[in-house]
KEKE-3310 file (N, C-alpha, C; in steps of 0.2 Angstrom, whole numbers, plus 5000, padded with zeros to 4 digits):
npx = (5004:5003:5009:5000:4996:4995:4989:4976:4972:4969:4957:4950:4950:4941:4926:4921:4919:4928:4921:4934:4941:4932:4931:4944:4943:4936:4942:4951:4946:4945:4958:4969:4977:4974:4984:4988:4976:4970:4983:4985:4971:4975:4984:4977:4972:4982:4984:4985:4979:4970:4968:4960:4950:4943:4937:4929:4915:4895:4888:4897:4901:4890:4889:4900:4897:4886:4892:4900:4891:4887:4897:4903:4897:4887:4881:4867:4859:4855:4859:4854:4853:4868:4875:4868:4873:4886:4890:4897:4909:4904:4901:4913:4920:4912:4915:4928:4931:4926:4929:4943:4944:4945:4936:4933:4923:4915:4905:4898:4906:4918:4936:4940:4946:4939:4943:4947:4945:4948:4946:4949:4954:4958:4956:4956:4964:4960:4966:4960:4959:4956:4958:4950:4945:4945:4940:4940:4931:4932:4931:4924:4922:4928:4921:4929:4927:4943:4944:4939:4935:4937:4927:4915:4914:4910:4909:4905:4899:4904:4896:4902:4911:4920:4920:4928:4923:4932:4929:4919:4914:4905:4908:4898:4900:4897:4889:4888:4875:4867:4856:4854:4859:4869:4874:4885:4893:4905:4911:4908:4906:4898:4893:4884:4882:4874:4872:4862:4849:4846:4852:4861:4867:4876:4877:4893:4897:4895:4884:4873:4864:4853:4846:4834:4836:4825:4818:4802:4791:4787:4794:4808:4818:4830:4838:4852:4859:4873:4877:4865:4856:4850:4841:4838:4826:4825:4813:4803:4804:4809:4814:4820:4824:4833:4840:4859:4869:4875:4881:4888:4897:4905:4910:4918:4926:4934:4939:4948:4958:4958:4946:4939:4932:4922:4915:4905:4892:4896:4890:4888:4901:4907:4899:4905:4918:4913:4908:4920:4929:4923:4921:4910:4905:4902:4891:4889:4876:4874:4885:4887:4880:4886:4897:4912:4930:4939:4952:4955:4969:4966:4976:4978:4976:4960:4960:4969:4961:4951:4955:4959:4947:4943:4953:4949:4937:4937:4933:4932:4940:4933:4933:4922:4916:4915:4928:4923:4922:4920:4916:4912:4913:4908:4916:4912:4903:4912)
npy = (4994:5013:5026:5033:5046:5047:5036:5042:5051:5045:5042:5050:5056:5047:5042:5029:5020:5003:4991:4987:4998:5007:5002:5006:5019:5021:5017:5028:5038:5035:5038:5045:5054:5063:5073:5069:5072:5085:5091:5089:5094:5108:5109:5107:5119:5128:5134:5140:5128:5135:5148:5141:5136:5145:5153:5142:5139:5137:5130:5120:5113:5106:5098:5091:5085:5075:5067:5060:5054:5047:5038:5029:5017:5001:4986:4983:4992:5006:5026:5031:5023:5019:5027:5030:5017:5021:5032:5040:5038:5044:5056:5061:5060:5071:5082:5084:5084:5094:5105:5107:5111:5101:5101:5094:5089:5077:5074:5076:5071:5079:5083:5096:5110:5123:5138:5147:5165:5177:5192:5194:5203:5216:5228:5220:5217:5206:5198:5191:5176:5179:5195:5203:5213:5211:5220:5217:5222:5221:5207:5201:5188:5176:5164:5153:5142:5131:5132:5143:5155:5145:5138:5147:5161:5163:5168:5167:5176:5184:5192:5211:5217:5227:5226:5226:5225:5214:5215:5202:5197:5183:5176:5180:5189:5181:5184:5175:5173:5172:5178:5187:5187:5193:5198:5202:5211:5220:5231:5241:5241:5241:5226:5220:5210:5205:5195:5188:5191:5206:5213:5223:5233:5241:5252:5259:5261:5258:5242:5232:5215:5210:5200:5190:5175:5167:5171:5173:5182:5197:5207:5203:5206:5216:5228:5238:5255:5265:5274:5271:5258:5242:5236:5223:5217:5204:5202:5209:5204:5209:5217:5233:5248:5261:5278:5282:5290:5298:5286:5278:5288:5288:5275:5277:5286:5280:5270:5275:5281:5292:5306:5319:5335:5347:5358:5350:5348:5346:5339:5327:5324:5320:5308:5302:5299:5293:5279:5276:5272:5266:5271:5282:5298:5314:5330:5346:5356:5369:5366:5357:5359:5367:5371:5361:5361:5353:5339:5321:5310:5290:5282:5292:5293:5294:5305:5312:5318:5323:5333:5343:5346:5353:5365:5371:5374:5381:5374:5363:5347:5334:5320:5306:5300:5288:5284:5282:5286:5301:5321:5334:5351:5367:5382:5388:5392:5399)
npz = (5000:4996:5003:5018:5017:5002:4997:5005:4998:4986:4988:4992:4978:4972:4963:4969:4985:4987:5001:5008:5006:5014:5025:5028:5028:5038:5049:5049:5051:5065:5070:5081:5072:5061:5052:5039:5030:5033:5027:5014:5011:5011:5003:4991:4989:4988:5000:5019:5031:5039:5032:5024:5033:5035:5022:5019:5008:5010:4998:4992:5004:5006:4995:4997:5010:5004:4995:5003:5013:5003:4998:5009:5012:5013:5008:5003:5016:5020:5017:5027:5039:5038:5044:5056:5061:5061:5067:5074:5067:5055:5058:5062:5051:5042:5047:5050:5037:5033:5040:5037:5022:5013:4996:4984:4967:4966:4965:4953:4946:4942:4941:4948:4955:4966:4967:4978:4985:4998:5007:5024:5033:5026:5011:4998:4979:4966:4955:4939:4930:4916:4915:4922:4933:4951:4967:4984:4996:5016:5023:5011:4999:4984:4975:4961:4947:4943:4930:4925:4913:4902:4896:4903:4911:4927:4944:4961:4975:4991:5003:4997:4985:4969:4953:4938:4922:4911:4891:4885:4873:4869:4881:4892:4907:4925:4939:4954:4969:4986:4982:4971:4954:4946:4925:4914:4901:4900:4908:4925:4942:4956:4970:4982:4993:5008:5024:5018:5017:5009:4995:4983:4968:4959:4945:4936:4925:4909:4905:4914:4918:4931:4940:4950:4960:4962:4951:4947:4946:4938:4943:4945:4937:4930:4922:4922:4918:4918:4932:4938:4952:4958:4970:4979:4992:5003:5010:5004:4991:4979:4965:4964:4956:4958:4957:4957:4956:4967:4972:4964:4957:4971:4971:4960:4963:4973:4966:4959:4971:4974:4982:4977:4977:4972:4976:4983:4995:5012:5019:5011:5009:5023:5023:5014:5020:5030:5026:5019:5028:5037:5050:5061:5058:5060:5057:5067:5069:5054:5048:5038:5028:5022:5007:5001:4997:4991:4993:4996:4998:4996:5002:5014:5031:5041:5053:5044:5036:5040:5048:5037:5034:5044:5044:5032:5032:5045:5057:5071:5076:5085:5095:5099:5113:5117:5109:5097:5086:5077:5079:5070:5074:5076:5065:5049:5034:5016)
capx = (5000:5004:5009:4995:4994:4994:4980:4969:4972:4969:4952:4945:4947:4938:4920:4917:4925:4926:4920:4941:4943:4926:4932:4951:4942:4935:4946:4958:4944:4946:4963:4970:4981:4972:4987:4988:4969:4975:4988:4981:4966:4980:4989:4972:4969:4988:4984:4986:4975:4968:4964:4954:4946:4940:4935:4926:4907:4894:4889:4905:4901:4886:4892:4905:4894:4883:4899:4902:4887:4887:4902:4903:4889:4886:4877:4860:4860:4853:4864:4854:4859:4875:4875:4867:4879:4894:4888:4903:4912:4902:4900:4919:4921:4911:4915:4934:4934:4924:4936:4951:4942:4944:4930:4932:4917:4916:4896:4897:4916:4925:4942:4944:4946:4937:4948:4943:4950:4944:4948:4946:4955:4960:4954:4961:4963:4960:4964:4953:4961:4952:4962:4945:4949:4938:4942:4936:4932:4935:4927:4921:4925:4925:4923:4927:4931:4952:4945:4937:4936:4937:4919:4911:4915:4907:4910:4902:4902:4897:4902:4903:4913:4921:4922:4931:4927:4936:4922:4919:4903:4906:4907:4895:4902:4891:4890:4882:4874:4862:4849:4852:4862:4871:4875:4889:4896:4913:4908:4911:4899:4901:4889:4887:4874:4875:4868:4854:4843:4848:4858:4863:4870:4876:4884:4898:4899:4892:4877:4872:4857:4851:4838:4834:4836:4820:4813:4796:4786:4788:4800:4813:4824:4832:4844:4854:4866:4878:4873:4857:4857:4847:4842:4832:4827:4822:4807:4798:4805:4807:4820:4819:4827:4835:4845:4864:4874:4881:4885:4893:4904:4909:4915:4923:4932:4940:4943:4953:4961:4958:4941:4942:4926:4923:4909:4901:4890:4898:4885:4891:4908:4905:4896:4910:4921:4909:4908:4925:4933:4919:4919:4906:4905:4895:4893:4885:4875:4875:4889:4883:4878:4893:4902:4919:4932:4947:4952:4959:4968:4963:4980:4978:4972:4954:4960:4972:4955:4946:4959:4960:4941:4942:4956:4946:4929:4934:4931:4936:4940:4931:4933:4916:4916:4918:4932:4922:4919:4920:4912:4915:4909:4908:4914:4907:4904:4916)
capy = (5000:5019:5030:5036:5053:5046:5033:5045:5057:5042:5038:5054:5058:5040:5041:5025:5013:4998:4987:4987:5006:5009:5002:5010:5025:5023:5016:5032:5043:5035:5037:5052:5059:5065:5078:5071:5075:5093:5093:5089:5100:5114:5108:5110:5124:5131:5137:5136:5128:5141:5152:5138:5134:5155:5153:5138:5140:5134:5124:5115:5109:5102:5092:5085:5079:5069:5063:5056:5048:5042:5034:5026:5014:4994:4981:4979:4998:5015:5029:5033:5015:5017:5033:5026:5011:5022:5038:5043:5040:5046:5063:5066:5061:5076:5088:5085:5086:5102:5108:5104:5113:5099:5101:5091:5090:5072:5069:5081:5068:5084:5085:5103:5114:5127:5143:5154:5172:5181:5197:5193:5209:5220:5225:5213:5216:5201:5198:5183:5173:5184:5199:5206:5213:5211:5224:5216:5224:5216:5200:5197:5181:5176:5156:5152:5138:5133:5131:5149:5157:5142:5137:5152:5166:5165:5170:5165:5181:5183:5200:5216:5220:5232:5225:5230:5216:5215:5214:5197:5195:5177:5174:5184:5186:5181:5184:5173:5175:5169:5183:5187:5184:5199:5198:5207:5209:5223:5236:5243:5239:5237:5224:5218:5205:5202:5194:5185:5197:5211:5213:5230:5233:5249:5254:5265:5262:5252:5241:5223:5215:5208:5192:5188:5169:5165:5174:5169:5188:5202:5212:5197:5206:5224:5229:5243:5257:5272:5277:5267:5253:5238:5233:5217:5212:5197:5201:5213:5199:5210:5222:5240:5253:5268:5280:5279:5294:5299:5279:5277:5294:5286:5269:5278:5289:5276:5265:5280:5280:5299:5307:5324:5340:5354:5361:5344:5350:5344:5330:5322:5323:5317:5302:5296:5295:5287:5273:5273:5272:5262:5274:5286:5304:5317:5337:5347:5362:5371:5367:5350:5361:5372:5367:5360:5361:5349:5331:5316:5301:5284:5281:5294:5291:5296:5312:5320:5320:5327:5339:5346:5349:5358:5369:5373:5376:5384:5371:5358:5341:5331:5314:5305:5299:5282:5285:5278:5291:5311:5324:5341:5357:5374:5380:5393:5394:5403)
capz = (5000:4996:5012:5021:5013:4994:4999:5006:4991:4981:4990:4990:4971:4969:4963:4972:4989:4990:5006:5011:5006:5016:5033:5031:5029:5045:5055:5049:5054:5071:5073:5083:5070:5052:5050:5030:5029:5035:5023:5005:5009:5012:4996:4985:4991:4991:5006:5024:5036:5045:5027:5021:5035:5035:5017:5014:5004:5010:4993:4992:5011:5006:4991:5001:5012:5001:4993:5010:5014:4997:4997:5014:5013:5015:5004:5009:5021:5018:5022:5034:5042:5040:5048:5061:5062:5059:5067:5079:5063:5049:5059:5063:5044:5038:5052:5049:5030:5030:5044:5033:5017:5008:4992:4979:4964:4962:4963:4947:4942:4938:4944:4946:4960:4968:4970:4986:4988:5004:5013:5031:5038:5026:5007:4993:4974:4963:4946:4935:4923:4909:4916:4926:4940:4959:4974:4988:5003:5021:5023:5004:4998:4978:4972:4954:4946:4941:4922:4923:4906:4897:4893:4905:4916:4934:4950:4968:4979:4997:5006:4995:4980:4964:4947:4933:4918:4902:4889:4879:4868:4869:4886:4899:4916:4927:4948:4959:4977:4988:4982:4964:4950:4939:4919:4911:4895:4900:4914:4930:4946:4963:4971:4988:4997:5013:5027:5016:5017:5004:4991:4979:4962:4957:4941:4939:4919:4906:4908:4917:4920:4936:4942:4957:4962:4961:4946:4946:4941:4934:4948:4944:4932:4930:4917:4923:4916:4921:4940:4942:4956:4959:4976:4982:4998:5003:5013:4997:4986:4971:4965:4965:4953:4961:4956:4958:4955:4974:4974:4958:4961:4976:4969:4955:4966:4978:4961:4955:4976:4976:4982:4973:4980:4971:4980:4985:5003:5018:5024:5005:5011:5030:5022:5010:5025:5035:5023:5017:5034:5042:5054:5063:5057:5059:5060:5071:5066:5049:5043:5037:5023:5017:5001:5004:4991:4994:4991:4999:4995:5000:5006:5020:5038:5043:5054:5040:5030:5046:5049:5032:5033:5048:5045:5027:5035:5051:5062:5076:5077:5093:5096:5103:5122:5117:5105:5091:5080:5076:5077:5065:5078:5076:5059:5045:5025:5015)
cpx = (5004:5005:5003:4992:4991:4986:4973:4969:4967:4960:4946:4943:4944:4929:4917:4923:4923:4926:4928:4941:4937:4930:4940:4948:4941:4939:4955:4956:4944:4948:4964:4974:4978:4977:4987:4981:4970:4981:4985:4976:4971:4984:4982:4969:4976:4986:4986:4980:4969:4963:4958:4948:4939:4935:4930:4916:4903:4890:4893:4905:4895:4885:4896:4902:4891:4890:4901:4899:4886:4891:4905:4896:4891:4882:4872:4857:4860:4860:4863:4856:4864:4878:4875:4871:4883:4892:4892:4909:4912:4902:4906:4920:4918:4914:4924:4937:4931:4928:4941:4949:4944:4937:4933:4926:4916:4908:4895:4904:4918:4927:4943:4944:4942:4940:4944:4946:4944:4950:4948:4948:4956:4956:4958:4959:4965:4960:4964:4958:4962:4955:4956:4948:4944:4940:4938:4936:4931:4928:4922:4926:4922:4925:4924:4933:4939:4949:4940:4941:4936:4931:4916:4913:4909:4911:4905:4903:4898:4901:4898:4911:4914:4922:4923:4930:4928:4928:4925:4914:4902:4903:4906:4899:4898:4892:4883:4881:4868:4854:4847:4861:4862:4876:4878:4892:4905:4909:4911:4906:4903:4892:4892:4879:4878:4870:4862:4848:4841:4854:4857:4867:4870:4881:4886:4898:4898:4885:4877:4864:4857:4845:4840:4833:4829:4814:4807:4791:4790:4794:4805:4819:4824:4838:4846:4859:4869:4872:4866:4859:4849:4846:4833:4835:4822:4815:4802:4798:4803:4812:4817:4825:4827:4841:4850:4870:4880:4883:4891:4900:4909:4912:4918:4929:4937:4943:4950:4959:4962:4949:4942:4932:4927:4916:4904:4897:4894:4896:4889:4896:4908:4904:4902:4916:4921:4909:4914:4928:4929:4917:4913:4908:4903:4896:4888:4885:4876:4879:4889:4882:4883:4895:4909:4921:4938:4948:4957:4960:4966:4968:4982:4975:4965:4955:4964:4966:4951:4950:4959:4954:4941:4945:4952:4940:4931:4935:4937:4932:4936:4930:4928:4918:4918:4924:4931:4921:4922:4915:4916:4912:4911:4911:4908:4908:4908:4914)
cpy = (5006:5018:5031:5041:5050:5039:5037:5050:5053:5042:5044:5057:5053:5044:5036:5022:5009:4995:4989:4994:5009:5009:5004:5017:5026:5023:5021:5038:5042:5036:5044:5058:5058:5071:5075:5073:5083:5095:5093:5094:5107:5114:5112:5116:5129:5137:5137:5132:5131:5144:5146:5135:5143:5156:5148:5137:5135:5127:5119:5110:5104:5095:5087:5080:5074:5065:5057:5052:5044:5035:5027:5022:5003:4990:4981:4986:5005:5019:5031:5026:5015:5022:5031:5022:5014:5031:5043:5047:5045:5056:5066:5066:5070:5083:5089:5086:5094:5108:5110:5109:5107:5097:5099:5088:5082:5069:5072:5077:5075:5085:5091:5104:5119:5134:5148:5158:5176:5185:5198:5201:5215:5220:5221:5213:5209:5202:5191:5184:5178:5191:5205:5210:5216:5217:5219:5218:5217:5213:5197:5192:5178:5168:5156:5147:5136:5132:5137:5153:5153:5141:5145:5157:5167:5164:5169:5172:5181:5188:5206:5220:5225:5227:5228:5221:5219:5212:5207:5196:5186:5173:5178:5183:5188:5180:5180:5174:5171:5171:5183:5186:5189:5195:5201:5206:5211:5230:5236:5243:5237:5233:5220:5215:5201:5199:5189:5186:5203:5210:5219:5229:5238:5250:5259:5266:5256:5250:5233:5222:5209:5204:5191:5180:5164:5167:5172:5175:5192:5207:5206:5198:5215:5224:5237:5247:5261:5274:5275:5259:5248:5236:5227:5214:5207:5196:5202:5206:5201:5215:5228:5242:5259:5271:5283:5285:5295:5290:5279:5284:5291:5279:5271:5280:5285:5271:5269:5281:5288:5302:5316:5330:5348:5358:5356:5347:5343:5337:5325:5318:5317:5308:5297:5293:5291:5279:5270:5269:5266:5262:5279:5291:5308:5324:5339:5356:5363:5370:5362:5353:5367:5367:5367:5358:5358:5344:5326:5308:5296:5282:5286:5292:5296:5304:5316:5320:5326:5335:5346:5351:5355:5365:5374:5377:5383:5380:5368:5351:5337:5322:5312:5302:5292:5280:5280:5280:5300:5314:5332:5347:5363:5378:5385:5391:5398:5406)
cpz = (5000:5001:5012:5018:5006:4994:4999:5001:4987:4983:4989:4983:4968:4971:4967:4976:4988:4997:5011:5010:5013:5022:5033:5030:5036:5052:5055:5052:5062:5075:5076:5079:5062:5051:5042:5028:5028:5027:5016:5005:5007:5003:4991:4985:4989:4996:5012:5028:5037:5037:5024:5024:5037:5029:5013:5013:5008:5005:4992:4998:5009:5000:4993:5007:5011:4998:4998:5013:5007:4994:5002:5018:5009:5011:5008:5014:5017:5019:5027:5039:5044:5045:5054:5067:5066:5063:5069:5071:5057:5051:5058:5054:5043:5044:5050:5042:5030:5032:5039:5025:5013:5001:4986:4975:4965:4963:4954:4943:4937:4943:4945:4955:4961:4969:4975:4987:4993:5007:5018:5033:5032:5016:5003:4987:4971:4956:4944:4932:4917:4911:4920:4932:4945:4964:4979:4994:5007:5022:5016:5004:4991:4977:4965:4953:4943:4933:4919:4916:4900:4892:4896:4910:4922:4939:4957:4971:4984:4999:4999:4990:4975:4960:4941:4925:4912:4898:4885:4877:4868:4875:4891:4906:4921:4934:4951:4967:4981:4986:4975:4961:4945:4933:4917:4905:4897:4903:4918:4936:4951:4964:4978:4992:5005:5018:5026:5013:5014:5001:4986:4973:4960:4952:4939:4930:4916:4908:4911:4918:4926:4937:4948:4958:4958:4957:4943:4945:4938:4938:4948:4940:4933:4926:4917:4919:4920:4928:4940:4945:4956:4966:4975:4989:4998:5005:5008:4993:4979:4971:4963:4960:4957:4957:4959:4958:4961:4973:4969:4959:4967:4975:4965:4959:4971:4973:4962:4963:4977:4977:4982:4975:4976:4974:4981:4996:5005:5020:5019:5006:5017:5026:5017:5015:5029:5031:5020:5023:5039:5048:5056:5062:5055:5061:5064:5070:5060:5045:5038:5028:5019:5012:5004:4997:4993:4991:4996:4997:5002:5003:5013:5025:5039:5045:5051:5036:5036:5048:5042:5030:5038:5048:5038:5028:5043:5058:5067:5074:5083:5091:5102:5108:5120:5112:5099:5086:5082:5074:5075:5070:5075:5069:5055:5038:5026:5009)
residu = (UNK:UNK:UNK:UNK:UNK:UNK:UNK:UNK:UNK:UNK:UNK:UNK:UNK:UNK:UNK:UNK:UNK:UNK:UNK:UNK:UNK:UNK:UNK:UNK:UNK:UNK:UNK:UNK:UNK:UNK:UNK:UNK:UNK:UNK:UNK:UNK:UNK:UNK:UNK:UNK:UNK:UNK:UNK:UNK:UNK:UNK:UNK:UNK:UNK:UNK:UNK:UNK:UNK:UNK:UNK:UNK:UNK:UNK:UNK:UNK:UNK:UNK:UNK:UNK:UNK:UNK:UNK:UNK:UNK:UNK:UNK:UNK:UNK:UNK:UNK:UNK:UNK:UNK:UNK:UNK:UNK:UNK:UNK:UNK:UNK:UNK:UNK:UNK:UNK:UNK:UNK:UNK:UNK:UNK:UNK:UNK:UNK:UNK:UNK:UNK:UNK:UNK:UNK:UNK:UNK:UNK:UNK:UNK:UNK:UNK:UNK:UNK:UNK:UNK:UNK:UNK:UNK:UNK:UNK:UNK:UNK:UNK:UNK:UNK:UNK:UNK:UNK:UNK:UNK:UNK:UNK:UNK:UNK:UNK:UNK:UNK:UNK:UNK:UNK:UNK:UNK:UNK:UNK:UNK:UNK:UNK:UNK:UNK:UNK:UNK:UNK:UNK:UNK:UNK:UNK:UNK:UNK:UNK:UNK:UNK:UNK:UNK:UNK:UNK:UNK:UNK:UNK:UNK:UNK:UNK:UNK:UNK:UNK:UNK:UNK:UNK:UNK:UNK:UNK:UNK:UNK:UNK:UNK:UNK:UNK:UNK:UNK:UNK:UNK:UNK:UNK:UNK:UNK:UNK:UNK:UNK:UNK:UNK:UNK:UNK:UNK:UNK:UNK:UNK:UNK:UNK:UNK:UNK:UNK:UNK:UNK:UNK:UNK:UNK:UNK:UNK:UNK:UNK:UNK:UNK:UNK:UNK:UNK:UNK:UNK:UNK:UNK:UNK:UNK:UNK:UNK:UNK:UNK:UNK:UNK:UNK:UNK:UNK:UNK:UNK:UNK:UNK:UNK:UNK:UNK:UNK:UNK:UNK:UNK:UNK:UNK:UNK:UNK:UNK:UNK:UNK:UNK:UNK:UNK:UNK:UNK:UNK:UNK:UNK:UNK:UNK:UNK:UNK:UNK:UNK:UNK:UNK:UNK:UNK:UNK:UNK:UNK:UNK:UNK:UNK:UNK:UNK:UNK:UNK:UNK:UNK:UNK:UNK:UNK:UNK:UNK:UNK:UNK:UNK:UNK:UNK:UNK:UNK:UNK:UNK:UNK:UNK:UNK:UNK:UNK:UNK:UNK:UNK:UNK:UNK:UNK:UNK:UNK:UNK:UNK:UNK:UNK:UNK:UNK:UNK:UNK:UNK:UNK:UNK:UNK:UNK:UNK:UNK:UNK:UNK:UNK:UNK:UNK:UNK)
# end
């Protein structure tokens, strides 16, 4: 017999065990040491550990586990049976391969991989095969197949992203999520679905079109251009046309890594900081409502932006009680 590692490699890329494969599968999930389990997921993943255990889909979880009860079953014996029989084992099996990320397709027999890019802490530009390229703010996470571009251009997204796609008439590139499902030919759009429960689409240039999952009326599609957004929530269960300009301005301008005011009121300003920085900030009194004329890159800290405002306007700085936010006070028009 192979080593241990090249065994169990071999055992998980098999569509089917035998009887003898069946019970060294379990009597390996018994044992106290699955560091090669640990390890090949890490290889398919070129990743470490840790990152794949942060980034693994739940679709991918739930393939592997049919997979599993599919495979680890007895003549004559359901799987629920075996489960049953095998339960201690069958449980640690699933709980320790999803741990491990390893996902491989094999009820679907294709060999491929899954590739995960995620931002846990900080953001993360990505560039696609097809020379696309993703921003992803902190905690997005994109799935897409290792033969992306071949036959079709898709992507999995959970979190909130930028896209920039290279055009192909050929081949649409096409974003999935748990809500809806955007269409593109060669455009620019951020989109971001979180939580379940909503999801937004807002484009900065070009056009897409938008469906919602379960496209069953008439509020199930939207074909968006320049500064108009799509939003659907899950409670209404229909998408919404809004218009998009302060959004789209504001994905342009953090594309470009400069946010650039030529007489934009104050509140405008206040609010791209708020959502850049993901901090709290707010004015107080009138002046919420002066033009501000200035600019700041995206590689500056929060208070040279706050500072800059203040020395422009007039104002003060104040840091909130809980040191969680700012407040702009006092402060005139010019």
């Amino acid at each position: 017999m192979h080593n241990r590692k090249e065994y169990l490699k071999e055992l998980l890329h098999a569509d089917k065990w035998s009887a003898t494969e069946q019970r060294w599968m379990l009597q390996y999930l018994d044992s106290n040491d699955l560091s090669e389990l640990e390890s090949i997921a890490a290889e398919e993943f070129q990743q470490t550990g840790e990152n794949v255990t942060a980034v693994l889909d739940k679709p991918v979880s739930e393939r592997l586990l049919k997979s599993i009860h599919a495979r680890i079953s007895f003549p004559g014996k359901s799987s629920r049976n075996v489960i049953a029989l095998y339960g201690k084992s069958v449980a640690a099996a699933a709980i320790l391969l999803l741990l491990a990320g390893t996902a491989w397709y094999t009820l679907s027999h294709r060999q491929e991989k899954a590739l995960v890019l995620s931002s846990q802490s900080a953001r993360r530009i990505v560039t696609l095969p097809d020379g696309s390229v993703v921003h992803l703010e902190k905690g997005a996470t994109i799935t897409y197949p290792a033969n992306f571009g071949q036959k079709k251009r898709e992507v999995q997204l959970k979190g909130e992203a930028y896209f920039e796609v290279n055009h192909n008439a050929g081949h649409p590139f096409i974003i999935t999520s748990d809500l809806i499902n955007t269409t593109v030919l060669g455009t620019s759009f951020n989109m971001e679905v979180q939580g379940g429960k909503e999801a937004k689409v807002v484009v900065v240039s070009g056009m897409v079109q938008v469906n919602t999952r379960n496209g069953n009326n008439q509020h199930a599609q939207l074909v968006l251009t320049a500064n108009k957004s799509a939003v659907y929530n899950r409670a209404a269960g229909k998408l919404e046309l809004h218009d998009a300009t302060d959004d789209a301005r504001f994905f342009s301008q953090k594309r470009n890594g400069k946010f650039v005011y030529k007489g934009l009121p104050l509140a405008a300003v206040v609010e791209d900081l708020r959502r850049f920085y993901n901090v709290p900030v707010q004015t107080n009194g009138k002046i919420a409502q002066c033009n501000f004329y200035g600019d700041f890159s995206t590689n500056d800290d929060l208070e040279k932006a706050l500072n800059l405002i203040a020395l422009t306007l007039n104002a003060r700085i104040e840091k909130n009680n809980n040191n969680n936010g700012y407040t702009i006070v006092g402060g005139s028009c010019r």
